[in-house]
N, C-alpha and C positions, 0 to 999 in steps of 0.2 A: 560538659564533657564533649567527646570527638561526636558521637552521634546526634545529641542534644544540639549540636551546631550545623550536623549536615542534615539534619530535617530544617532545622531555621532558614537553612540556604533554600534547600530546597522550595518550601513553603513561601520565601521570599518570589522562588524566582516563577512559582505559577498562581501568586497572587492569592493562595492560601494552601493550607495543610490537607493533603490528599492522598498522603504517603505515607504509613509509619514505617518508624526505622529502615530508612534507604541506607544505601552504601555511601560513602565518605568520597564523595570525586575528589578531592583532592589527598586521599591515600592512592586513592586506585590511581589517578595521576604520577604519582610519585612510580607506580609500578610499570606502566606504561614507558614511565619515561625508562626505567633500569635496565626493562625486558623483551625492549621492544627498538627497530631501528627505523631512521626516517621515512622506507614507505612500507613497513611490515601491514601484517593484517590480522587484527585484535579480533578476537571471536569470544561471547560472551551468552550462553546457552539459556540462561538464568537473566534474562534484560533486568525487570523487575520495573523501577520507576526508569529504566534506560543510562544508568551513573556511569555505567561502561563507554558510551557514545560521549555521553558527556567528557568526561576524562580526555579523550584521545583527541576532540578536537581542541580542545584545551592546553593540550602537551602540542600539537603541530602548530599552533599558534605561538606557545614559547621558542618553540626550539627552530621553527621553519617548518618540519616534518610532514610529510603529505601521507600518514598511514592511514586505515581505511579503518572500519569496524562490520561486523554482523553479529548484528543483537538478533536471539530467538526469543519471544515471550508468547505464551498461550494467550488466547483471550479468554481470558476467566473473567465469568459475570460478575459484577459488582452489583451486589442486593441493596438499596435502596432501603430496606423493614431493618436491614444490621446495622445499628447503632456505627460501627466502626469503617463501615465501608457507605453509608449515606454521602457524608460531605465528598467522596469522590466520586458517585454516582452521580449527584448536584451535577460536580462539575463537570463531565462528560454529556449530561444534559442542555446544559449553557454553553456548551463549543456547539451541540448538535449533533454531536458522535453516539455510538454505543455505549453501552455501559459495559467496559471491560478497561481491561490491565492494561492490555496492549495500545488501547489510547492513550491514557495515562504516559506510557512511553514515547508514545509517537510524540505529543503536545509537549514535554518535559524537551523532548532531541530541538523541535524546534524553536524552542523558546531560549534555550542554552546556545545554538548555534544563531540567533540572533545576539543575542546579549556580546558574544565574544569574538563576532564581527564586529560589532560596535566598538567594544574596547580595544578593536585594534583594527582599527581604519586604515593604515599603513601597510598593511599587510594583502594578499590576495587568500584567502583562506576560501576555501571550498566545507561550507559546513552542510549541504544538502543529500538527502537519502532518499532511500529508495526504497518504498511497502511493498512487500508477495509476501500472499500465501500461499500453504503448503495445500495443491489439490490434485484431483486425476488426471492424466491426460486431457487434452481437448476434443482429441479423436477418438470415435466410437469403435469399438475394437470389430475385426470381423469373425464373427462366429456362427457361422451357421448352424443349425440345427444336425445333430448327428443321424448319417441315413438319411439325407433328406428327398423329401420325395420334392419332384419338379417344380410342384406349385412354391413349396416350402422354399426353396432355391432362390426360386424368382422372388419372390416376396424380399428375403434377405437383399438380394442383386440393387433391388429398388432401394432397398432404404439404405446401401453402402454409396448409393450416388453422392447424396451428401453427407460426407463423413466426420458432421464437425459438430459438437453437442451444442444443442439449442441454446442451451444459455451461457455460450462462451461469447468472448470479445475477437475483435481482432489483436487488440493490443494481447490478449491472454498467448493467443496462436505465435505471437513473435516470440515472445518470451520464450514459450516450451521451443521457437526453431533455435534460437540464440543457446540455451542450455544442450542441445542434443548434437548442436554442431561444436559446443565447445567454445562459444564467442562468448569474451566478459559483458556481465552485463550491466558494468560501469561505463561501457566504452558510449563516448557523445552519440546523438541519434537526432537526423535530422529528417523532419516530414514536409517531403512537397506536392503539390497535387500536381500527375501529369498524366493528359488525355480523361482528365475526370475520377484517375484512381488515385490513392495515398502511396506512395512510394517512399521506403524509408530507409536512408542512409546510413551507415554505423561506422564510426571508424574512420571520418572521412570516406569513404567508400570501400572498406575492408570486406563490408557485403550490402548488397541494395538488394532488397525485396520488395515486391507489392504482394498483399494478400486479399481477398475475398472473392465472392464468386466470381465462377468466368460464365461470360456472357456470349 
């Protein structure tokens, strides 16, 4: 039957069975192609093994189509002791990833957009994504203590000097400027080093920022 075949794809195409009952990429294809035009943007909340990704580069490879997708998948732990989620726990182990869903998707997108590059070398197809997650600001909020008396003040003054939480990147810090200015953050990005800092271009030059501390 239809599912019975899209787990066998499946399982084919990451070298074993780590998935029960996935979605049928090639129905979802078939929807894609119905309800969707050449550069729409497919949004699928529910990734699961990522069939949704799958599908759409699948259909812009038929058809020419250059649409986009965003899959959301939690990372939900895969337990290792559960009979039914072990062999995909294994295999998240033997990549070196965590053991969650959301690898499982992530490895599933790449292994599909490699495979249908292949089978169509003729073509220019852009099968590459992009991983965020969902988390707080980068910037430490400023809040002073209510009433605060001088010392209390200063103390706060001091530690809004650097306003950037310790375990952030700079890449995180682009990201949160690109989202809050409104810049896609599909658009090409290019990093050069100049006078010793990273300077990074978007857009061809639609905006150039350097970030980290100033000296």
């Amino acid at each position: 039957n239809a599912a019975r075949s899209a787990s066998e794809r499946l399982a084919r195409l990451m070298g074993q069975n780590v998935f029960d009952f996935p979605k049928d990429e090639l129905v979802i294809q078939q929807v894609v192609e119905m309800a969707s035009g050449g550069d729409d943007l497919v949004l699928d909340f529910f990734a699961g093994s990522g069939t949704t990704g799958h599908a759409v580069m699948a259909q812009n490879a038929a058809d020419g189509g250059n649409r986009r997708y965003i899959l959301v998948q939690l990372p939900d732990p895969l337990d290792p002791a559960n009979a039914r989620q072990k062999t995909a726990a294994d295999f998240c182990d033997k990549l070196g990833k965590p053991r969650t869903i959301a690898e499982l998707t992530k490895e599933r997108l790449r292994r599909a957009g490699t495979k249908i590059a292949a089978e169509n070398p003729e073509k220019s197809l852009d099968t590459g994504f992009r991983v965020y997650k969902l988390a707080t600001s980068n910037l430490k909020p400023w809040n002073p203590p209510v009433a605060a008396s001088r010392e209390e003040l200063e103390l706060a003054l001091k530690g809004a000097i650097d306003n950037i939480l310790p375990d952030r990147t700079e890449e995180d810090l682009l990201v949160e400027l690109l989202l809050k200015t409104g810049i896609d953050l599909t658009l090409p990005m290019a990093t050069r080093t100049v006078a010793g800092r990273a300077v990074h271009a978007l857009g061809g030059g639609v905006l150039i920022v350097t970030l980290g501390e100033v000296t």
